[in-house]
C-alpha positions in Angstrom: 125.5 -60.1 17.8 126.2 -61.1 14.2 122.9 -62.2 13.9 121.5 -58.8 15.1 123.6 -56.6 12.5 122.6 -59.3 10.0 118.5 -58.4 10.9 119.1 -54.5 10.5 120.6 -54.8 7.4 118.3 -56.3 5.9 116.2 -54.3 7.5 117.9 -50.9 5.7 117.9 -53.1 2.5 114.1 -53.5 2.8 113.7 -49.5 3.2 116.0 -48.7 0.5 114.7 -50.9 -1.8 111.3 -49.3 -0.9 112.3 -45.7 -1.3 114.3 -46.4 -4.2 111.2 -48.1 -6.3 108.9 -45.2 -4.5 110.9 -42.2 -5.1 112.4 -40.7 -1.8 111.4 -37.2 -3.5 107.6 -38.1 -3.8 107.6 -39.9 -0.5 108.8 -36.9 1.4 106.6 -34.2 -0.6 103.5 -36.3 0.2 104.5 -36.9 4.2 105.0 -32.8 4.5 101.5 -32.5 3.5 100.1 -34.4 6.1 97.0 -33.0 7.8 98.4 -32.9 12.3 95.2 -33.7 13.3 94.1 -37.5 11.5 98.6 -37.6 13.0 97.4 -36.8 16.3 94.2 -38.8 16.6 96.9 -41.9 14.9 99.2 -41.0 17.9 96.1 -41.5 20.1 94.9 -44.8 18.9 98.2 -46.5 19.4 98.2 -45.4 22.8 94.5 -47.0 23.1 95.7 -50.3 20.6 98.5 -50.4 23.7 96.0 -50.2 26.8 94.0 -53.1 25.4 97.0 -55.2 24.7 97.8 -54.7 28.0 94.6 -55.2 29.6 94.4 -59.0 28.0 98.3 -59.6 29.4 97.2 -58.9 32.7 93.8 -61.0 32.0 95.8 -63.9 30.8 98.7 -63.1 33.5 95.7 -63.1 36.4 94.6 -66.6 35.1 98.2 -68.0 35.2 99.3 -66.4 38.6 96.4 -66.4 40.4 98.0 -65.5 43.6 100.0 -62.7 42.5 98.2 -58.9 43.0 99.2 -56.9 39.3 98.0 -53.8 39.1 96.8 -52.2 35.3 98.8 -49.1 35.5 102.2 -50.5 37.0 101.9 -53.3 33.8 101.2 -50.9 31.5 104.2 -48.5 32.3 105.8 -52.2 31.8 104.4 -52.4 28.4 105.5 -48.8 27.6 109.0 -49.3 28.8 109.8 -52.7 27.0 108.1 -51.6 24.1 110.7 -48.3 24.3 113.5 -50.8 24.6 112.3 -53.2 22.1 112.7 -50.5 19.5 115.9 -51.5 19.1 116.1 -55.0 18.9 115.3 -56.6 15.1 112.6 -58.7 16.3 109.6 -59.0 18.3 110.9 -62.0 20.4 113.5 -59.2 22.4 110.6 -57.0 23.0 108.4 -60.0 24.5 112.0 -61.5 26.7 112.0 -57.9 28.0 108.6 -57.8 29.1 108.6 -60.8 30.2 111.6 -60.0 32.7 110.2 -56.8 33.5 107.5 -58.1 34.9 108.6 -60.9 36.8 110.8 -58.4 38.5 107.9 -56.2 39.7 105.4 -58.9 40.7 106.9 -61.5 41.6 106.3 -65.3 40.6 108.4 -68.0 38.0 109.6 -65.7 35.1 108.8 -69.0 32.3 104.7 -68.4 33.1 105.1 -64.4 32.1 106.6 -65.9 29.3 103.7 -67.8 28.5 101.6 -65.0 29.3 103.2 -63.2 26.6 103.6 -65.6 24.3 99.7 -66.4 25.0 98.6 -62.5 24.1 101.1 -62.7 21.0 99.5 -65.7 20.0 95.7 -65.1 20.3 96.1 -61.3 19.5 97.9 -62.5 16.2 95.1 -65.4 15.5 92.3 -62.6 15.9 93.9 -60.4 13.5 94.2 -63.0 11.0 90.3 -63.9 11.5 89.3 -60.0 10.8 92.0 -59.9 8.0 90.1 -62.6 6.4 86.7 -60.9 7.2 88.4 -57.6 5.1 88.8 -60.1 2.7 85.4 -61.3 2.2 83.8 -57.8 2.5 86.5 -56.4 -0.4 85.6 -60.1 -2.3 81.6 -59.3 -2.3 82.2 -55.5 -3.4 84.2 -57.4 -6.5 87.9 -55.5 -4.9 89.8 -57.7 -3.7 93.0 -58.0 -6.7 94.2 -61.5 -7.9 97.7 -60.8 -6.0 95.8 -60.6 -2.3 94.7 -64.0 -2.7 97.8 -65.6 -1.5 97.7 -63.4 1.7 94.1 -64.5 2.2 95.2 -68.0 2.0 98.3 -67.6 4.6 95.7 -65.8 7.3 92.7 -68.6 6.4 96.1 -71.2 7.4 97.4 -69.3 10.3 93.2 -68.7 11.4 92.6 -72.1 11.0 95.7 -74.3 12.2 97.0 -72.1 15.0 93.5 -73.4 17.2 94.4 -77.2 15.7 97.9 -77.0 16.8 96.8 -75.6 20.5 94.2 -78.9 20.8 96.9 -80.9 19.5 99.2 -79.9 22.1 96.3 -79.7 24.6 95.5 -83.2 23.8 99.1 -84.8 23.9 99.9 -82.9 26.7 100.9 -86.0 28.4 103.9 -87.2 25.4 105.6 -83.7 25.8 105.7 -84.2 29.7 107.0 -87.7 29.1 109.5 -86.3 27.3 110.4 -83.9 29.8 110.8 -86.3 33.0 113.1 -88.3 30.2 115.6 -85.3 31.4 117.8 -86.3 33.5 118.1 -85.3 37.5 120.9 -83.2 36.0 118.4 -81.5 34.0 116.0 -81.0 37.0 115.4 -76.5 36.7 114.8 -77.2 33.5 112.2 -80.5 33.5 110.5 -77.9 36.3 110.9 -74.8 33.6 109.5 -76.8 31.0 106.4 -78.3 33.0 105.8 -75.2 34.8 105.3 -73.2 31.1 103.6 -76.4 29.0 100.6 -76.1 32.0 100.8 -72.1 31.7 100.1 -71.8 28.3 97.5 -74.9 27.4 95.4 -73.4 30.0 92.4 -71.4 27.7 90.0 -73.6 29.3 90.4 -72.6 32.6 87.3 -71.1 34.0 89.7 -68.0 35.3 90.4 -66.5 31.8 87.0 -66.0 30.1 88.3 -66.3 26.7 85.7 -64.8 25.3 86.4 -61.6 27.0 90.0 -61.6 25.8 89.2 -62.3 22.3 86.7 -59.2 22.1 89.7 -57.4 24.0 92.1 -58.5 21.3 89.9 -57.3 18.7 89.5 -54.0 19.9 93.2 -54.2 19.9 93.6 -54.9 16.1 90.9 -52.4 15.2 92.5 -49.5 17.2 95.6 -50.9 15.3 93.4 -50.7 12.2 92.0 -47.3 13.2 95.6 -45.6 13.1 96.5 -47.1 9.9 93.4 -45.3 8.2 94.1 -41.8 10.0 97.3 -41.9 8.6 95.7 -42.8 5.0 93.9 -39.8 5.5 96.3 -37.0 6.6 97.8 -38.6 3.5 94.5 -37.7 1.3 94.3 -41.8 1.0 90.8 -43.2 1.3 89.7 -46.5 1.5 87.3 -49.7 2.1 87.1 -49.7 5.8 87.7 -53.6 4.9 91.2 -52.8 3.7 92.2 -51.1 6.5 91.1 -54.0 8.5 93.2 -56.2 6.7 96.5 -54.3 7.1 97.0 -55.3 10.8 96.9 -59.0 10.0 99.5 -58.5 7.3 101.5 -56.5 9.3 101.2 -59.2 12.3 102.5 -61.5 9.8 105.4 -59.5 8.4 106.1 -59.1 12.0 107.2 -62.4 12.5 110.2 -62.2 10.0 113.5 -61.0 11.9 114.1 -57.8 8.8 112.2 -55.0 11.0 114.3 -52.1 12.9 112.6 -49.5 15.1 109.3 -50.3 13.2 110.9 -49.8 9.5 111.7 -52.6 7.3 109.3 -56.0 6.8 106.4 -54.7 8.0 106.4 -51.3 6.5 107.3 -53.1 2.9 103.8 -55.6 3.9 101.8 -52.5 4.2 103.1 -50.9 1.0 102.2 -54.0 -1.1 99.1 -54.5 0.6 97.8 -50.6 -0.2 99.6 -50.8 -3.2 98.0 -54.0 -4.2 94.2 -52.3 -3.4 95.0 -49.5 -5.9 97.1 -46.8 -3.9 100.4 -45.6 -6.0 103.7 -47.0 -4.6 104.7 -43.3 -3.3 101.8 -42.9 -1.4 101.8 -46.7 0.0 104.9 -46.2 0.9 104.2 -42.6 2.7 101.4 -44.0 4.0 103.2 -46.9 5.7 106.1 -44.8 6.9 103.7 -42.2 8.3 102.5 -45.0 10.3 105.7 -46.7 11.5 107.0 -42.6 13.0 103.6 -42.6 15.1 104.2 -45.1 16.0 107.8 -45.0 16.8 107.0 -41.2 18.3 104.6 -42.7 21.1 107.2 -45.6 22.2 109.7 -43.0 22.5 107.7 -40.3 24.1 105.6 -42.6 26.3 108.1 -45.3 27.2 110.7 -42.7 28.0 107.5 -41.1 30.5 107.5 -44.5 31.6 110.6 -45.3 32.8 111.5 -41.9 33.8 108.6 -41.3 36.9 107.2 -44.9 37.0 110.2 -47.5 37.2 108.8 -51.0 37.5 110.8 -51.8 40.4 110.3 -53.8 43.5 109.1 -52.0 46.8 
């Protein structure tokens, strides 16, 4: 609990810093001359950034738990309804235990391999974003725009792109150490030495001929780019225009930013990422930071409006 009040302070620290540097005055004159439809057609592309996020968790959940039936449109309202209860939880890892348990109480199975599902869809989802964040890169590099102060960021995606696949063949590879090490658990330990075996063979399983990773990676992009997509409508009901290579970069940053446990109900890390990253390409800090904020209330908008749909006329319960 203390560590929980501890992440939304510092989550209201973030925003006030931002608004203070900003100017609350200019942020909110800019936001209440923001064009409804590029809003609407945001509100729309998180809602299809959301299908194809969980189209690949029931790819990847398919692949695990072969034997389980999981229909799209029950594990979507899933999806909708965690994501609504995640809002309030400082950190991503609350949203992905909730989904996790949500959905081993509808379909079924060992709740540690919906884990790894998740974890699995986090992971590659957040590796594909890093790979077109370093393609916006490249294209703002050769049109001589990317600033000095983006090359650090460039760096952290070319290290997560590059040594997230090492670390998986790693693992792959000494599969058989991290199971020693598990059987070293004693007969006490038994639920656990299962848990752990039962999720170490869920999640190093990309090779299986079930998955077809390519599929899920061209899923996952779509993903980021609808992600991407609502980021630049809400640049321009804001009047801000840019590269379409910057706005593919600002998922990957915000991906990154994501990871740190200082963001509450979609406010905090990740909206300060986004403000130094449009800030950084030549936006003013007020309309960065409108911009960002713009982003974060669609965004907060559709969990509320479609996760409270969700969980009001399509409870993922058991039959």
């Amino acid at each position: 609990m203390r560590s929980r009040i501890v992440r939304i302070v510092l989550a209201l620290v973030i925003v006030g810093w931002l608004f203070l540097h900003a100017g609350l005055v200019d942020i909110v004159n800019q936001m209440r001359r923001a064009l409804l439809l590029p809003v609407a057609l945001a509100f729309a592309a998180v809602g299809l950034d959301t299908c194809l996020r969980t189209l690949n968790w029931r790819q990847l959940l398919r692949a695990i738990q072969p034997g389980l039936t999981i229909q799209f449109w029950r594990l979507f309202t899933i999806y909708l309804g965690a994501a609504l209860l995640g809002t309030f939880v400082p950190s991503s890892a609350g949203t992905d235990l909730l989904r996790s348990g949500m959905s081993h109480h509808r379909f079924g199975g060992h709740f540690v391999e919906h884990a790894a599902a998740v974890l699995l869809q986090n992971a590659l989802t957040s590796v594909v974003a890093c790979i077109l964040g370093l393609v916006g890169c490249a294209a703002l590099w050769s049109a001589d725009a990317l600033p000095a102060t983006l090359l650090p960021v460039a760096m952290a995606l070319l290290a997560i792109a590059a040594g997230a696949p090492m670390a998986y063949a790693a693992l792959r590879y000494r599969r058989d150490v991290l199971l020693a090490l598990a059987r070293k658990l004693g007969r006490r330990w038994y639920g656990l030495r299962r848990s752990l075996r039962r999720f170490l063979r869920a999640t190093l399983l990309l090779e299986n001929s079930r998955l077809g990773l390519a599929r899920v990676v061209m899923v996952a992009a779509a993903a980021v780019a609808s992600q991407a997509l609502g980021y630049a409508l809400s640049g321009w009901a804001l009047g801000i225009h840019l590269p379409a290579a910057a706005w593919i970069l600002l998922p990957s940053v915000v991906a990154v930013a994501g990871l740190l446990p200082a963001t509450f109900l979609g406010f905090g890390a990740t909206q300060a990422a986004s403000s130094y990253l449009l800030a950084a390409l030549g936006v003013s800090l007020p309309d960065a930071v409108a911009v960002a904020t713009l982003a974060a209330l669609v965004s907060l908008c559709f969990r509320a409006i479609s996760g409270g749909a969700a969980m009001a006329f399509w409870p993922p319960r058991s039959e």
